[in-house]
Biopython code that builds the backbone (N, CA, C, O; Angstrom):
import numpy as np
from Bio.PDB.StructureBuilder import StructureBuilder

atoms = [
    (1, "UNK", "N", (-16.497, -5.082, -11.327)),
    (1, "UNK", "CA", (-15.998, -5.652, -10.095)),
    (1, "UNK", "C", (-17.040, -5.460, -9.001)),
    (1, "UNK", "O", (-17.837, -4.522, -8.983)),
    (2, "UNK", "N", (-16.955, -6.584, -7.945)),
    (2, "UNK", "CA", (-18.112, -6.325, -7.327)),
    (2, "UNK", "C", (-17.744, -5.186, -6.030)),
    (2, "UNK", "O", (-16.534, -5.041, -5.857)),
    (3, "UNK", "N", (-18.554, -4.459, -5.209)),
    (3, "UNK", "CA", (-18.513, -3.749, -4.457)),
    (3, "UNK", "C", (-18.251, -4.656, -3.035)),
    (3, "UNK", "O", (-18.767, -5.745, -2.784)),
    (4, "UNK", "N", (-17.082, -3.718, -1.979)),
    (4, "UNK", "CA", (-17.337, -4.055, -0.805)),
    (4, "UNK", "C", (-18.067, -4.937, 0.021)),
    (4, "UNK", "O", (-17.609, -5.832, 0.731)),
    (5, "UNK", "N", (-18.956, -4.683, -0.097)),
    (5, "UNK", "CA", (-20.406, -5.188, 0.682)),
    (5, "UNK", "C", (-20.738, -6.456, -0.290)),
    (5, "UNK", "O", (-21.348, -7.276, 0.397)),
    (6, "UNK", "N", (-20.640, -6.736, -1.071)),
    (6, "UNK", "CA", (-21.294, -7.346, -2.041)),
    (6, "UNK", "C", (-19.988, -8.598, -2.451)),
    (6, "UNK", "O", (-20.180, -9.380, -3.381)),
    (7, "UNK", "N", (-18.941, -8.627, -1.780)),
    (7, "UNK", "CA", (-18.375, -9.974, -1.686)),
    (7, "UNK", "C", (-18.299, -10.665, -0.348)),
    (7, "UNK", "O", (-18.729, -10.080, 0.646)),
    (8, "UNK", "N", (-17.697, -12.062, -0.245)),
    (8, "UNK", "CA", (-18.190, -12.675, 1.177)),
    (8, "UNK", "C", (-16.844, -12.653, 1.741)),
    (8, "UNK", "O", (-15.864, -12.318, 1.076)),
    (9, "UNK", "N", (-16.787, -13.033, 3.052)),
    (9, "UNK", "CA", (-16.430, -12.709, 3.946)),
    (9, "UNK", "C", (-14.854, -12.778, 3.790)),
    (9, "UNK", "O", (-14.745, -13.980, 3.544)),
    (10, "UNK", "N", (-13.594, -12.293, 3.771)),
    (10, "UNK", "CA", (-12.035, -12.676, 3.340)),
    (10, "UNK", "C", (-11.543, -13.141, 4.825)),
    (10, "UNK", "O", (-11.699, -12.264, 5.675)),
    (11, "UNK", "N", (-10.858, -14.622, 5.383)),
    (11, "UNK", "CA", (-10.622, -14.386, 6.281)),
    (11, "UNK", "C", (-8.769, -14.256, 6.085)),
    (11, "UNK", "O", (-8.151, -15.052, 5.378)),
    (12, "UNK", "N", (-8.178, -13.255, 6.754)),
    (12, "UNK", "CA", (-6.455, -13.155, 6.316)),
    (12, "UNK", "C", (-5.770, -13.424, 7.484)),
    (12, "UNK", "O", (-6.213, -12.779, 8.434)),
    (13, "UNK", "N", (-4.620, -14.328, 7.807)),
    (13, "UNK", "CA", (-4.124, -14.991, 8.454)),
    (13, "UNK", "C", (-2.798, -14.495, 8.529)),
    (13, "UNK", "O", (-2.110, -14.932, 7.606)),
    (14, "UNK", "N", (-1.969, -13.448, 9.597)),
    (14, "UNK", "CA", (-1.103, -13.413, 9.638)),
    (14, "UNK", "C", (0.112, -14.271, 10.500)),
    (14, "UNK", "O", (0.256, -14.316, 11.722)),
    (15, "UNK", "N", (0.855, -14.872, 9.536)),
    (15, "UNK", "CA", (1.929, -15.614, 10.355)),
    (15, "UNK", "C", (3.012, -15.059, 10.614)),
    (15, "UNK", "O", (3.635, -14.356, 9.819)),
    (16, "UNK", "N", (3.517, -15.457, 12.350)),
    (16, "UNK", "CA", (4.810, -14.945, 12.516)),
    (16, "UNK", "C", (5.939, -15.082, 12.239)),
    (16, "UNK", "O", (6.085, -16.303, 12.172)),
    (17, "UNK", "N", (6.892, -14.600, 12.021)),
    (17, "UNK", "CA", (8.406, -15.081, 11.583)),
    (17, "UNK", "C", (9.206, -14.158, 11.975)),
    (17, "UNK", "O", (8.834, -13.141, 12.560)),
    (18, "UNK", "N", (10.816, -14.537, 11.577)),
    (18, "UNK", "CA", (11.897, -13.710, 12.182)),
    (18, "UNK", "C", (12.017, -12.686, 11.148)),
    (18, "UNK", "O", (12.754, -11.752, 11.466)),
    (19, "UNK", "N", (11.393, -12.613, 9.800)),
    (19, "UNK", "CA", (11.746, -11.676, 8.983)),
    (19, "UNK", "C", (11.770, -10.432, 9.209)),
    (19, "UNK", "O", (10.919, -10.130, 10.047)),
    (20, "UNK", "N", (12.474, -9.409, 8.768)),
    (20, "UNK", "CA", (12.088, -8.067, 8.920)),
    (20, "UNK", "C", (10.672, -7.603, 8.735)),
    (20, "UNK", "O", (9.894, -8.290, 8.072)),
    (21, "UNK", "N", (10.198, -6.177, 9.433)),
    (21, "UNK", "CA", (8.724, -6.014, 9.048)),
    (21, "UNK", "C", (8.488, -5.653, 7.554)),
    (21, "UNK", "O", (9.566, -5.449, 6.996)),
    (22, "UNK", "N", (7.519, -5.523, 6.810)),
    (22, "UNK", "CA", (7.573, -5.238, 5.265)),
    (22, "UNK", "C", (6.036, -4.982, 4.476)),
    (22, "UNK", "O", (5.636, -4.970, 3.312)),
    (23, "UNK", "N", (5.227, -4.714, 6.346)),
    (23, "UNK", "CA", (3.972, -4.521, 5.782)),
    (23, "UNK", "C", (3.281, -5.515, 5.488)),
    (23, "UNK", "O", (3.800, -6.490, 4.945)),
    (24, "UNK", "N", (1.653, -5.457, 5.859)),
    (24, "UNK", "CA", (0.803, -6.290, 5.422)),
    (24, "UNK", "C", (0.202, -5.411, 4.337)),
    (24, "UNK", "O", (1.207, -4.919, 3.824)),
    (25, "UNK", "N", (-0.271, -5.194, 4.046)),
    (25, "UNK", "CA", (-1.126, -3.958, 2.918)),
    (25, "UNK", "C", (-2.325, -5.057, 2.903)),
    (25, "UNK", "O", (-2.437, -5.909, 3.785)),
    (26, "UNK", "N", (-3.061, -4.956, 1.978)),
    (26, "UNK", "CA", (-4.040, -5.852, 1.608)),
    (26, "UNK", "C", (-3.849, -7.310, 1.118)),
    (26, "UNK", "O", (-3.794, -7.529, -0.092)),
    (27, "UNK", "N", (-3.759, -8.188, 1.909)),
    (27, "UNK", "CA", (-3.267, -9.551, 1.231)),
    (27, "UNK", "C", (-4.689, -10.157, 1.140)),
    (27, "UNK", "O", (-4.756, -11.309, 0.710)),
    (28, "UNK", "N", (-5.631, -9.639, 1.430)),
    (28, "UNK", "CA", (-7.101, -10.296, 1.621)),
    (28, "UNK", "C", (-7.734, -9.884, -0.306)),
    (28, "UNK", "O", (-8.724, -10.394, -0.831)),
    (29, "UNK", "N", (-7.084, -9.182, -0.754)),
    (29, "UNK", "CA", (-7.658, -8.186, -1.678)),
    (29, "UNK", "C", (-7.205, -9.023, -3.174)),
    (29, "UNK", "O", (-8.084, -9.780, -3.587)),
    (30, "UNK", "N", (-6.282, -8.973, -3.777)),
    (30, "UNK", "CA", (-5.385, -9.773, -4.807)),
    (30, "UNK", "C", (-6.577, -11.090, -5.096)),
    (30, "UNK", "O", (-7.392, -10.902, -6.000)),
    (31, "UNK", "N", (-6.615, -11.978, -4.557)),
    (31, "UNK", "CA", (-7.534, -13.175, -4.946)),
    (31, "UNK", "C", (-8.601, -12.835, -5.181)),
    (31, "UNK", "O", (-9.072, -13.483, -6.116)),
    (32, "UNK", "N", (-9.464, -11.874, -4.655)),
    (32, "UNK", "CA", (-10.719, -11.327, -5.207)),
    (32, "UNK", "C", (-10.861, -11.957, -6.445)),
    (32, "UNK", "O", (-11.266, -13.101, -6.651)),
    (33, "UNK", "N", (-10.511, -11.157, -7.217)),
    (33, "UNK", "CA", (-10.732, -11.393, -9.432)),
    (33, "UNK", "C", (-10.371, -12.386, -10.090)),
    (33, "UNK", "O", (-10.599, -12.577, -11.284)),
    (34, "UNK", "N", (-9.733, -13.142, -9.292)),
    (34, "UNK", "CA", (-9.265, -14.770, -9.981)),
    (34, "UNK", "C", (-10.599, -15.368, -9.527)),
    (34, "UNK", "O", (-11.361, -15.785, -10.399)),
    (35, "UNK", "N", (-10.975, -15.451, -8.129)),
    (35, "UNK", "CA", (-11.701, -16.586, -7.532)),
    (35, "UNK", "C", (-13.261, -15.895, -8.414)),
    (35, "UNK", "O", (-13.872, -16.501, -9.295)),
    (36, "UNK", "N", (-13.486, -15.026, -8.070)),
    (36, "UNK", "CA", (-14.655, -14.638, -8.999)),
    (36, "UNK", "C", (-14.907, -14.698, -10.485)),
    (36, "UNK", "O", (-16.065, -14.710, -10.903)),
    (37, "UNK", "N", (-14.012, -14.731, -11.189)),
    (37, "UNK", "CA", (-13.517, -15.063, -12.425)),
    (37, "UNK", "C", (-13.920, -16.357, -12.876)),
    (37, "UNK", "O", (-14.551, -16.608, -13.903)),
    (38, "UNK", "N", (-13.460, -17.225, -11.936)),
    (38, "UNK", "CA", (-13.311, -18.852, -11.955)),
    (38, "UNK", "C", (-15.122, -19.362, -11.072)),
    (38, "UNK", "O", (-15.727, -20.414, -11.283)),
    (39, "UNK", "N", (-15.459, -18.497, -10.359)),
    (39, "UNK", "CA", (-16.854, -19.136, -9.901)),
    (39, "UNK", "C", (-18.022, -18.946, -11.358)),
    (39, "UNK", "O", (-18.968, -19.673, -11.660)),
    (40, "UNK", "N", (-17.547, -17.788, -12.000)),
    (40, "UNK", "CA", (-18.532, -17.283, -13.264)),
    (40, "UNK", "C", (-18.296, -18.441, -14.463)),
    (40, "UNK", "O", (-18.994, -18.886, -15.374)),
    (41, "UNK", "N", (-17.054, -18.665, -14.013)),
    (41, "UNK", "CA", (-16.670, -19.314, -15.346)),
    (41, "UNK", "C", (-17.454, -20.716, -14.932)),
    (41, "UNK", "O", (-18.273, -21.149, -15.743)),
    (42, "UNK", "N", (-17.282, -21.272, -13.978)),
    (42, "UNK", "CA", (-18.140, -22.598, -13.276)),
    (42, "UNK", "C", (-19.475, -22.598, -13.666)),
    (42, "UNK", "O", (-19.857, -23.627, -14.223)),
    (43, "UNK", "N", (-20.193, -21.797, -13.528)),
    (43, "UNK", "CA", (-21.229, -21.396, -13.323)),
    (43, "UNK", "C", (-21.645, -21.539, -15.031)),
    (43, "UNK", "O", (-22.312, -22.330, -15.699)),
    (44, "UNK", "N", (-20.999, -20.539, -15.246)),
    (44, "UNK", "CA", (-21.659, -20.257, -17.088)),
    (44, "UNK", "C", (-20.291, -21.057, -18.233)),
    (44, "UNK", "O", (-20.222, -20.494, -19.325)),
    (45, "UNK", "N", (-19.997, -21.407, -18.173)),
    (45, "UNK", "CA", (-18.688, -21.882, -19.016)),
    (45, "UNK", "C", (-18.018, -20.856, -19.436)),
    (45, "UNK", "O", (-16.892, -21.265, -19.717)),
    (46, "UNK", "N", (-18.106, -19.686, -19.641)),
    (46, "UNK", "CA", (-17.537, -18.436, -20.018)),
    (46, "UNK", "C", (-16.036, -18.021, -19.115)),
    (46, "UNK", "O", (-16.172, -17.704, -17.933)),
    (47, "UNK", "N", (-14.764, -18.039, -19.673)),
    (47, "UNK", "CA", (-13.674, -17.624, -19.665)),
    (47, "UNK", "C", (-13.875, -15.839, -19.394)),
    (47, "UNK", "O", (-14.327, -15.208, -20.350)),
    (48, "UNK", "N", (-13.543, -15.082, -18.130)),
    (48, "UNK", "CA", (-13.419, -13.797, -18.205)),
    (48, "UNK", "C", (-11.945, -13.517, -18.590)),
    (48, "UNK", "O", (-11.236, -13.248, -17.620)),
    (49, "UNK", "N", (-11.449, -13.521, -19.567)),
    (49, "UNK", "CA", (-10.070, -12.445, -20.040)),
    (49, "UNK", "C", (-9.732, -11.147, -20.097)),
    (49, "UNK", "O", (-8.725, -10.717, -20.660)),
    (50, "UNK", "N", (-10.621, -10.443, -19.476)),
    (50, "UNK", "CA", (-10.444, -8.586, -19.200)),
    (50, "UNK", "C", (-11.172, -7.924, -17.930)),
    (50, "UNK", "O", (-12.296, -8.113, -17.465)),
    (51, "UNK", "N", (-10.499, -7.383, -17.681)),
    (51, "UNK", "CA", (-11.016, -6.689, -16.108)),
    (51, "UNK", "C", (-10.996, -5.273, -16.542)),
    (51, "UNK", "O", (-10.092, -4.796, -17.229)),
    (52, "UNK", "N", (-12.518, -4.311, -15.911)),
    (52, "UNK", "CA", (-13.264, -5.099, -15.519)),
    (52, "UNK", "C", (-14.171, -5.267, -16.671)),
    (52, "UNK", "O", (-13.957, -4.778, -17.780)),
    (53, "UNK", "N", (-15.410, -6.133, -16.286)),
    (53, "UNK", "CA", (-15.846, -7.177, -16.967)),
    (53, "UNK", "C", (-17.826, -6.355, -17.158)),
    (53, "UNK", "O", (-17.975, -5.133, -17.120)),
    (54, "UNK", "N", (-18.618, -6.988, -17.279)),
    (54, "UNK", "CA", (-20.106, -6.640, -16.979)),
    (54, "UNK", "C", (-20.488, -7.697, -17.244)),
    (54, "UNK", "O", (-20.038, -8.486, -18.075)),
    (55, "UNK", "N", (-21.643, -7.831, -16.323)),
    (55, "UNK", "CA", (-22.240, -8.814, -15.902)),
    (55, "UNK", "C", (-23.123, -9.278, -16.973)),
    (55, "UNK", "O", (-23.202, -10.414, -17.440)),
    (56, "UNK", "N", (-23.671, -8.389, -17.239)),
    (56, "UNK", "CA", (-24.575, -8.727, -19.124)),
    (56, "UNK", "C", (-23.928, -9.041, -20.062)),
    (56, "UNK", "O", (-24.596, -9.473, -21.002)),
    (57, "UNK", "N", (-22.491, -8.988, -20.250)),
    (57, "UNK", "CA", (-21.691, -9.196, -21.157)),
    (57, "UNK", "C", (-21.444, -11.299, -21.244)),
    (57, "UNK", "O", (-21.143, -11.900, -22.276)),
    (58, "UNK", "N", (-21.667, -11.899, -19.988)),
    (58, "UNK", "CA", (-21.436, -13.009, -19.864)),
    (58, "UNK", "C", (-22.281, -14.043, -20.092)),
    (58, "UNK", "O", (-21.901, -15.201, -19.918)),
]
sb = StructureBuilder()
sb.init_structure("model")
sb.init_model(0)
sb.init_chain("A")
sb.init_seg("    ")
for serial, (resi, resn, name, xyz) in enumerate(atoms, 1):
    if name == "N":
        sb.init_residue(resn, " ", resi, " ")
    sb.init_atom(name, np.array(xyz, "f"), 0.0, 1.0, " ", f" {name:<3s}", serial, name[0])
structure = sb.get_structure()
């Protein structure tokens, strides 16, 4: 998985509503490993099916 520094920029958008509060926690975080998953796979035709992964392995 890649490090901190080493992915681009997440921008996270909180919208308001009447709901009770219930926490934001990391909603920027979750899409990380799909979208990177799917740019490798673009890139090289290679399907990642296991996390985490190595980069020499692909």
């Amino acid at each position: 998985m890649p490090r901190i520094n080493e992915i681009p920029d997440i921008e996270v958008h909180i919208a308001e509503n009447n709901e009770k509060a219930g926490g934001v926690g990391e909603p920027g975080l979750p899409p990380l490993a799909p979208a990177l998953c799917n740019a490798i796979f673009d890139l090289t035709g290679k399907r990642i099916r296991r996390l985490p992964f190595h980069l020499d392995e692909v």
